[in-house]
N, C-alpha and C positions, 0 to 999 in steps of 0.2 A: 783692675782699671777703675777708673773714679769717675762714678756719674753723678749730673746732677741728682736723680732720685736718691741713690746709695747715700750721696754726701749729705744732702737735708735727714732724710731719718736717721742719721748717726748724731747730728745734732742735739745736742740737749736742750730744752724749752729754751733760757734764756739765751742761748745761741741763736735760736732760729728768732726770736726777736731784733737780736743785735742785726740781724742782715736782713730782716724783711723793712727795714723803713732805710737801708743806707739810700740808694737811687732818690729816693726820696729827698733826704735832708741833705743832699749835697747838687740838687737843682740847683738854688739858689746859686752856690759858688759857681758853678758853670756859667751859669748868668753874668757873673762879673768877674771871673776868673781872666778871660782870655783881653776883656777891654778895663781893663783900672788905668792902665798906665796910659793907653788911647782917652780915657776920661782924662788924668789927669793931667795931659798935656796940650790934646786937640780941643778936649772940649770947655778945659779951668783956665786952660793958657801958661800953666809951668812950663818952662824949658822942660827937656829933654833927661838934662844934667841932674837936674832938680826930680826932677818926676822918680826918677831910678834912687836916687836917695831916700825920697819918703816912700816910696816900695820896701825899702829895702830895712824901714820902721819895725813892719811887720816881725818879721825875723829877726831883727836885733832884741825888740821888746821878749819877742817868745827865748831867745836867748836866755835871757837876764830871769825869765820867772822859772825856765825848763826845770833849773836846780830845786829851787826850794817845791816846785811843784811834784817834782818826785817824793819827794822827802815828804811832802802832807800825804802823796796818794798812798804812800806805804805806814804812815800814822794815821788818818783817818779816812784813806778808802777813796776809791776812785771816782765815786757817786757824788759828793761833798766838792771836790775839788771842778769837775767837768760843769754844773750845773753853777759853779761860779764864773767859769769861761766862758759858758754860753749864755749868762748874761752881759759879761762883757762885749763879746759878739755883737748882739742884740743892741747895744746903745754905738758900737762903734760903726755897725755899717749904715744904723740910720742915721747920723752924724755925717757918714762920708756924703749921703747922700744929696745932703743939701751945703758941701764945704767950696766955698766960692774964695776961700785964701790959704795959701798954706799952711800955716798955725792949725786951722778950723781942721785941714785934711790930716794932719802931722797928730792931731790927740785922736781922729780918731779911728787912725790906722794903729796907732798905738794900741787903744783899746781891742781891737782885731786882735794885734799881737801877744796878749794878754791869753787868748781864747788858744793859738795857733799850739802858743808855749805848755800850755797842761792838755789840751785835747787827744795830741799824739800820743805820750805815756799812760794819760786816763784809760781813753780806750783800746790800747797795747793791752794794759794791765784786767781790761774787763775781759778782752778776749782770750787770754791765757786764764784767769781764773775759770770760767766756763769752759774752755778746749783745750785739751790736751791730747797728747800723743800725735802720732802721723794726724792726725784729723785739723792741728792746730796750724802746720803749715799749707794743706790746704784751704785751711780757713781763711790764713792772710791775704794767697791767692785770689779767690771769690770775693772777699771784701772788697779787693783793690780795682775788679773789674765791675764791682757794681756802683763802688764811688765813681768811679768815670763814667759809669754811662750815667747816671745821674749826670754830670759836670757836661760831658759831650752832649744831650739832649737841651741843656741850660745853655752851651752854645751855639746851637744851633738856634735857640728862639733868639737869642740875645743876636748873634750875627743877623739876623732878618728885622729884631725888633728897633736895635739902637741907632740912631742917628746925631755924628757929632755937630749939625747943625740942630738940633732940638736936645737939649743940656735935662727936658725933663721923660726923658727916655733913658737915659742914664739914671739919673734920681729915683725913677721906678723900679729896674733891675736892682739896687742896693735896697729899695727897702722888703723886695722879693726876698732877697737875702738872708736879711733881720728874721723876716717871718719864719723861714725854714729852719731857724734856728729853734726853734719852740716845739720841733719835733721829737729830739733829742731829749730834749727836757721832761717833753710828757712821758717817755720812757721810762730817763732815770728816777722819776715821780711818781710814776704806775707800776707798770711790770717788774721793770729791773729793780727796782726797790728795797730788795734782800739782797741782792747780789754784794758780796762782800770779797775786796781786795786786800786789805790788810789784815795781818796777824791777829790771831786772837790774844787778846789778855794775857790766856791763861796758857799760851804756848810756850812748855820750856823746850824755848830754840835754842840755836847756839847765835853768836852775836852776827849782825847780817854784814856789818860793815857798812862805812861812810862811801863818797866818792872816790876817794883817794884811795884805798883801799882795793876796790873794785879797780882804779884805772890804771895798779898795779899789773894787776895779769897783762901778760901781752898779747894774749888771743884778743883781748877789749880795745887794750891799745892802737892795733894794727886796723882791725876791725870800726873803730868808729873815725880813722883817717881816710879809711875808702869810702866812709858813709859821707863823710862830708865832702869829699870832690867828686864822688856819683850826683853829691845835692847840690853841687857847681856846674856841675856841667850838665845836669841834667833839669832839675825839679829849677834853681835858682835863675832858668834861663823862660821855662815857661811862662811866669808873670811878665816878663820884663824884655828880655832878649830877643827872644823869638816871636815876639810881635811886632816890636820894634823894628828887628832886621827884616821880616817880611812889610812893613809899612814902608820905612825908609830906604833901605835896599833894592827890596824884591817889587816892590812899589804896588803890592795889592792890594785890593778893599778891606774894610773890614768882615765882609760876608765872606770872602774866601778864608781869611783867620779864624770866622766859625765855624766856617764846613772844616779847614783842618782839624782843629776840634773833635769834631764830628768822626772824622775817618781814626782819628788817635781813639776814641773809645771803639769804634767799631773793629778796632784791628783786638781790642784788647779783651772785648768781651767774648768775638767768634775764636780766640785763639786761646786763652786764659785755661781751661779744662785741657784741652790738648798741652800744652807746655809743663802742666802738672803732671800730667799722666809720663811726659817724657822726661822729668826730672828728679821724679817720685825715683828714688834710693841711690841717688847720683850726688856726688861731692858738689856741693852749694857754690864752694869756691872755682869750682870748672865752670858752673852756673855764671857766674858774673866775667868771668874772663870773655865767655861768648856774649855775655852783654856790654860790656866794655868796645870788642869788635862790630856788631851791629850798630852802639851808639855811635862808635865814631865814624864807619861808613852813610849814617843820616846825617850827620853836620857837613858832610862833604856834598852830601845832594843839595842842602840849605845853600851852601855857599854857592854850586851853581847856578842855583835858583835867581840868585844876585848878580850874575853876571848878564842876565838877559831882564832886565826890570820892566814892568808894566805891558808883558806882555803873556800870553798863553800858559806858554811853557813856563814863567816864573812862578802863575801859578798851580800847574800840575807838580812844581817842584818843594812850592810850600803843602802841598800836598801830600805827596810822598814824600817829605823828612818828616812829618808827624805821624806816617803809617809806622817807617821803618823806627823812630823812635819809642811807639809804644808796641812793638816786640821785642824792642831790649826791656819796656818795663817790665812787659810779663815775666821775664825773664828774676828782674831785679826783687819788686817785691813781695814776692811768697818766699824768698832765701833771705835776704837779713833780716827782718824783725822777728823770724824762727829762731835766727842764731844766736840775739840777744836773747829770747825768751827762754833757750833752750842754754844757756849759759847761766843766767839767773835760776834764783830760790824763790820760794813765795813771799820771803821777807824782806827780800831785797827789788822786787819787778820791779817798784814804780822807778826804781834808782837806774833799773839798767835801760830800762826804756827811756825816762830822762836824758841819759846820757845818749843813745838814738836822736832821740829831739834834740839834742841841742848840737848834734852833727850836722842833721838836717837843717837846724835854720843859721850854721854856720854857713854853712853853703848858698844857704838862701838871702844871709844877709852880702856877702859877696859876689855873688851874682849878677842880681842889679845893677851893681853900682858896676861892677866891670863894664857889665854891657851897657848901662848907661856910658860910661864914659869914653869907651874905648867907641860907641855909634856919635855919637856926639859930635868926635872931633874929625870923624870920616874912616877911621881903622877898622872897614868891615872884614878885610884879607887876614888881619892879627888877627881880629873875634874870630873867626872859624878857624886860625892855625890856633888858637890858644884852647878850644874848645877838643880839637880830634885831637892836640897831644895830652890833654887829659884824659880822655879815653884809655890812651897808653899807659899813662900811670895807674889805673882802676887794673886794669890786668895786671899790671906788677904788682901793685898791693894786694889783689886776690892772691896770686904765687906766694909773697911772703905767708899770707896766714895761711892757706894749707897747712905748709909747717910747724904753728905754732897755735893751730885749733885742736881739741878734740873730735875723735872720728864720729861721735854722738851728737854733739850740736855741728857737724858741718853734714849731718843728714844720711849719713852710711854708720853699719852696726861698726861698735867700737870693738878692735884688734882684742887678742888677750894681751900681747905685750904691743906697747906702743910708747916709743918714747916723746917725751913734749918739750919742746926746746922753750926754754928763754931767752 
């Protein structure tokens, strides 16, 4: 069984650094995470339309740098590449902070996206260097429950602190932000310091391969098409969507949008050890099929959430879609960023985490902009039917890869004979 004590002393030193400051460094985002789009349309005066578009910056930007950011993290190192995004960070959210036109918001969500686009495979790439073996998929697990309670604690000051009639209460949560970013940094500058992700010089490898190369296999293939409509329907809807639809829709405050918050980390943190311990030597790909089913029975509590607006029940319902939806994440990420790490070489990580990132902010860049668009014009009934039948596709695509994963990176000892279809 896996406890927290067993799981820290199995750690190696710069492991248990990598996790002791995350809750930390990801305050700040909690802080602005749940109200950007509520900044930038209740409190800057963007449309709606508009607002979901430069949301959706973020991920386009990280898009565009994800590629070449692999490719530097696996030529010079993960450390190099991160402490250039966390300066970008650092000027883009003090920039949002005081962005009273869209141009001023537009460069410097940009700049964020910059950060969003290397930080995923940077720090992919430092936690697989440091962890390996079973200890490495629990690692993903516990990361992802301490990033959120970070975020969910940041939402909750943030739901109590911000008011969109006072524009410099927003101003001050972004430059909280900024600052949180400098945590990271004093790591990769202190401790983690040695910590090396790229190849040695002098290693005669065999050759690691380009992207194309890599997005040959069709375990990769199959695998980063469910990463990116898991990041549709799930991560793409949190900025944007799901605040949205409980403002406009479900017609609640912004203080219930942070207590939701709130209960999405608390569901993630009390249940996170348990869900590993129930999934510890289980096919990953059954893992997601049951997350795919839980996600899309919470878009069905959201949507009736909206059928009863500005009342009680609308919001015990934006409530519970964010309980039941961060039990599909415990579910989600301790299982793919295994699969990718456990599918790559040391020569290739930054590449195959890249290619994660750029699933991920495929999804993210669409997103928004759906749910912009489709709240916009009144189609709250499409937005929840287009939401739970993607759910449906996340389980068919898990079904396909079975097939066409090794029994090894999908988390069960591999067969003696096992054939692998293309």
């Amino acid at each position: 069984m896996i406890g927290i004590r067993s799981f820290w002393s199995a750690l190696p030193t710069e492991g248990r650094w990598l996790l002791s400051t995350v809750a930390i460094q990801t305050l700040g985002r909690g802080l602005t995470l749940p109200f950007t789009i509520i900044y930038l349309h209740e409190v800057r005066g963007f449309d709606l339309g508009l607002s979901g578009a430069l949301m959706s910056l973020i991920a386009i930007v990280g898009l565009i740098v994800t590629g070449p950011g692999g490719t530097l993290i696996d030529r010079f190192g993960a450390r190099a590449v991160l402490i250039a995004g966390l300066i970008a960070m650092i000027a883009g959210c003090t920039l949002l902070a005081f962005a009273t036109h869209p141009a001023v918001a537009a460069v410097a969500l940009v700049l964020i996206g910059v950060n969003f686009g290397v930080s995923w495979p940077g720090f992919n790439a430092l936690i697989a260097a440091v962890v390996t073996g079973d200890l490495r998929q629990q690692y993903f697990g516990v990361n992802f429950a301490l990033v959120n309670l970070g975020i969910g604690i940041g939402g909750i000051l943030g739901g109590f602190y911000v008011d969109v009639d006072s524009p410099d209460t927003f101003t001050a949560i972004f430059l909280v932000d900024a600052a949180c970013s400098l945590i990271p940094m004093a790591l990769l500058l202190g401790p983690l310091r040695h910590v090396r992700t790229q190849s040695e010089p002098s290693d005669d490898a065999p050759s690691s391969g380009g992207y194309r190369e890599i997005l040959r296999q069709p375990a990769v293939l199959w695998l980063t098409l469910l990463t990116f409509l898991a990041m549709f329907i799930g991560y793409g809807q949190m900025e944007a969507g799901f605040p949205a639809y409980a403002r406009q829709v479900a017609e609640v405050s912004t203080r219930v949008i942070g207590l939701a918050f709130a209960v999405n980390t608390a569901v993630i943190v009390l249940l996170q050890f348990t869900v590993l311990r129930r999934i510890s030597g289980r096919r990953r790909t059954r893992v997601m099929m049951v997350m795919a089913a839980v996600w899309a029975c919470s878009w069905l509590i959201l949507g009736a959430a909206g059928l009863l607006p500005n009342t009680l029940a609308a919001a015990i319902g934006v409530l519970a879609f964010m309980g039941v939806f961060a039990f599909g994440e415990t579910l989600l990420q301790p299982t793919v960023p295994a699969v990718y790490n456990d599918l790559a070489s040391d020569h290739n990580r930054g590449r195959y985490n890249a290619i994660n990132s750029a699933a991920f902010q495929g999804g993210a860049i669409t997103g928004p902009i759906a749910a912009g668009l489709l709240l916009d014009q009144g189609l709250q009934v499409l937005y929840i039917v287009i939401m739970v039948v993607g759910c449906v596709g996340i389980g068919m695509l898990a079904a396909v890869l079975e097939r066409r994963i090794p029994a090894s990176a999908n988390g069960v000892p591999e067969p003696e004979h096992e054939p692998v279809s293309d």
